[in-house]
C-alpha positions in Angstrom: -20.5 3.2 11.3 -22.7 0.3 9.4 -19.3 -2.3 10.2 -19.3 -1.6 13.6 -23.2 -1.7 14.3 -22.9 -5.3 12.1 -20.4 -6.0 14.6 -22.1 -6.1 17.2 -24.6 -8.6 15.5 -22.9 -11.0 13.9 -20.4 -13.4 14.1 -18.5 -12.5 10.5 -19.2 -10.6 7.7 -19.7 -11.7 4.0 -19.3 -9.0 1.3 -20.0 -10.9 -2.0 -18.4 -8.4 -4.4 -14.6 -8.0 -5.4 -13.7 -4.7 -5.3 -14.5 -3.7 -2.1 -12.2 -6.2 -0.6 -9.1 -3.5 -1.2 -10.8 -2.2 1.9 -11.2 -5.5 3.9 -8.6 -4.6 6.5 -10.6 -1.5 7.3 -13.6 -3.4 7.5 -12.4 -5.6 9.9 -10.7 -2.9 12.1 -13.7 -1.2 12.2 -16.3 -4.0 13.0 -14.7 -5.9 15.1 -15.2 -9.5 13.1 -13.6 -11.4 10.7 -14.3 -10.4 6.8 -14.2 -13.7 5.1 -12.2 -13.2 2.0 -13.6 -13.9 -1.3 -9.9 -12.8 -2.3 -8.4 -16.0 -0.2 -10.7 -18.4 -1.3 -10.4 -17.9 -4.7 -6.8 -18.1 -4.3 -6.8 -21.5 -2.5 -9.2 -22.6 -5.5 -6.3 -21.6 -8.1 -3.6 -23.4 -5.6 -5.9 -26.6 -5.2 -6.2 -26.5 -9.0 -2.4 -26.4 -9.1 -2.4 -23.6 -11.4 0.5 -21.7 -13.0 -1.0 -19.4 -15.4 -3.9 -17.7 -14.6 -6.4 -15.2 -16.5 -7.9 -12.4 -14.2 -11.5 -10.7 -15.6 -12.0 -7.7 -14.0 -13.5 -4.3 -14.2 -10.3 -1.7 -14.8 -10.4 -0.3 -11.4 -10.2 -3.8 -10.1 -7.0 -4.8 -12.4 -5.4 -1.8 -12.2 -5.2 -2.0 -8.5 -4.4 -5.8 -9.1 -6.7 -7.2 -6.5 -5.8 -10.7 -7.7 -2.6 -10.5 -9.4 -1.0 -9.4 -6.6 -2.2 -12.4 -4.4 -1.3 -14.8 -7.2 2.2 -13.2 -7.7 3.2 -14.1 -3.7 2.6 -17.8 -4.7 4.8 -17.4 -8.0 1.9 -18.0 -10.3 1.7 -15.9 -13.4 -1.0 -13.6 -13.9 -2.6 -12.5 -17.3 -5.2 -9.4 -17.7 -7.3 -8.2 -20.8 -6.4 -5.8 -22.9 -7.2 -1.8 -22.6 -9.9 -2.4 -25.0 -11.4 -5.4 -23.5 -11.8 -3.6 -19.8 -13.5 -0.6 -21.8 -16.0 -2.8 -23.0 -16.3 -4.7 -19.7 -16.5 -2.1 -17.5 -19.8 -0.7 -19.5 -20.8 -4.2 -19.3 -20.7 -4.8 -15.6 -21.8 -1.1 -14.6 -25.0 -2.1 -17.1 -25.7 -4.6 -14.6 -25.5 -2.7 -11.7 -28.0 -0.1 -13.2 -30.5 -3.0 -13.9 -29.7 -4.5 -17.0 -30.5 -8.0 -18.2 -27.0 -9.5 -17.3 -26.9 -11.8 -20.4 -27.9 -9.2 -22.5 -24.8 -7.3 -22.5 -22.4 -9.6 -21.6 -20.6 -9.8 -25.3 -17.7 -8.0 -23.7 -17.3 -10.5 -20.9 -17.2 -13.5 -23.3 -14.8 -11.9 -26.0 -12.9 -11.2 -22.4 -12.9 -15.0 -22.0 -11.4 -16.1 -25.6 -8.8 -13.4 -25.2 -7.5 -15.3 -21.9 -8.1 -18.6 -23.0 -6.2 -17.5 -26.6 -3.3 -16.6 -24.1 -3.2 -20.5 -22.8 -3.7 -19.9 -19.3 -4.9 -22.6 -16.9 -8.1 -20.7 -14.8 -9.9 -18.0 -15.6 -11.0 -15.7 -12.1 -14.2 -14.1 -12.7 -13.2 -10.8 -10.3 -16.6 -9.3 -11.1 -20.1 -10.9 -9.3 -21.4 -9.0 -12.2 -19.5 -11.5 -15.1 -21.1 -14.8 -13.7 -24.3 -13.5 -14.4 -23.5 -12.2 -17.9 -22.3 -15.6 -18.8 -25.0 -17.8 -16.6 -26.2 -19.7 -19.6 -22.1 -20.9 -20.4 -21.5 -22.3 -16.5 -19.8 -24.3 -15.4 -16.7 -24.0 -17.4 -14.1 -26.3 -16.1 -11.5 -23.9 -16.6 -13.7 -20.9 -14.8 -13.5 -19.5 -11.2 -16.1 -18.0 -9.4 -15.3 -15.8 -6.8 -18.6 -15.4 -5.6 -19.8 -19.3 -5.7 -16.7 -19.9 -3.2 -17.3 -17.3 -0.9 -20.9 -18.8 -0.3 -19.5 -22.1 -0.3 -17.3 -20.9 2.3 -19.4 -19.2 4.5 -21.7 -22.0 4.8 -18.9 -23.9 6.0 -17.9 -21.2 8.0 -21.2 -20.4 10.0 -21.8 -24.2 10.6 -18.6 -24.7 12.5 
């Protein structure tokens, strides 16, 4: 119902959150319009960058559905995840967020998330959670750090001005 009324009024449709995006061919289908991918731009930022190992920071639902890794795996890059432990804390952390928490305040989870990765030597880090750039605000830019988000607004920009 709501894709196909948006539809009819715009051009393309940005959803600036990760997990929904296991649903983006539905979207589509159902509206009509293209669904700019934040999957697909983050994985042209990890193929610009050249990677070949690459962390993914997720919520549990996210990683256990492997949103990313799955994308990165077609294009022979290796994918790392956190640990059990680490997405217990994380996902508390990010659906803290959502209920109105001060991001920053409980993002402890997200940055011991973070060492673990970059303990495991890889060469980016995808933050697949909107939620984790805000818990770690005060730490960005990290060279080795990819935002999802930041490139899907940098790509719809570029998108709606064509």
């Amino acid at each position: 119902g709501v894709a196909k009324k948006l539809g009819l009024l715009a051009d393309f449709l940005v959803m600036p959150s990760n997990t929904p995006h296991f649903f983006e061919n539905q979207i589509e289908d159902a509206s009509g319009i293209p669904l700019l991918s934040i999957v697909d731009v983050t994985i042209e930022e990890v193929l610009s960058r050249k990677s070949t190992t690459v962390g993914v920071l997720a919520i549990g639902d996210t990683l256990s559905h492997a949103l990313y890794q799955n994308q990165l795996e077609t294009h022979d890059i290796e994918s790392v995840v956190i640990t059990d432990e680490l997405i217990e804390g994380l996902d508390k952390s990010v659906w803290a967020v959502m209920e109105g928490e001060d991001p920053p305040s409980v993002g402890a989870p997200a940055h011991q998330a973070i060492s673990y990765l970059e303990s495991r030597d890889v060469d980016a880090i995808i933050l697949g959670c909107s939620e984790i750039a805000l818990m770690i605000r005060d730490d960005l830019p990290v060279a080795n750090l990819i935002n999802p988000t930041q490139l899907l607004a940098e790509k719809a920009v570029e998108y709606a001005i064509k």
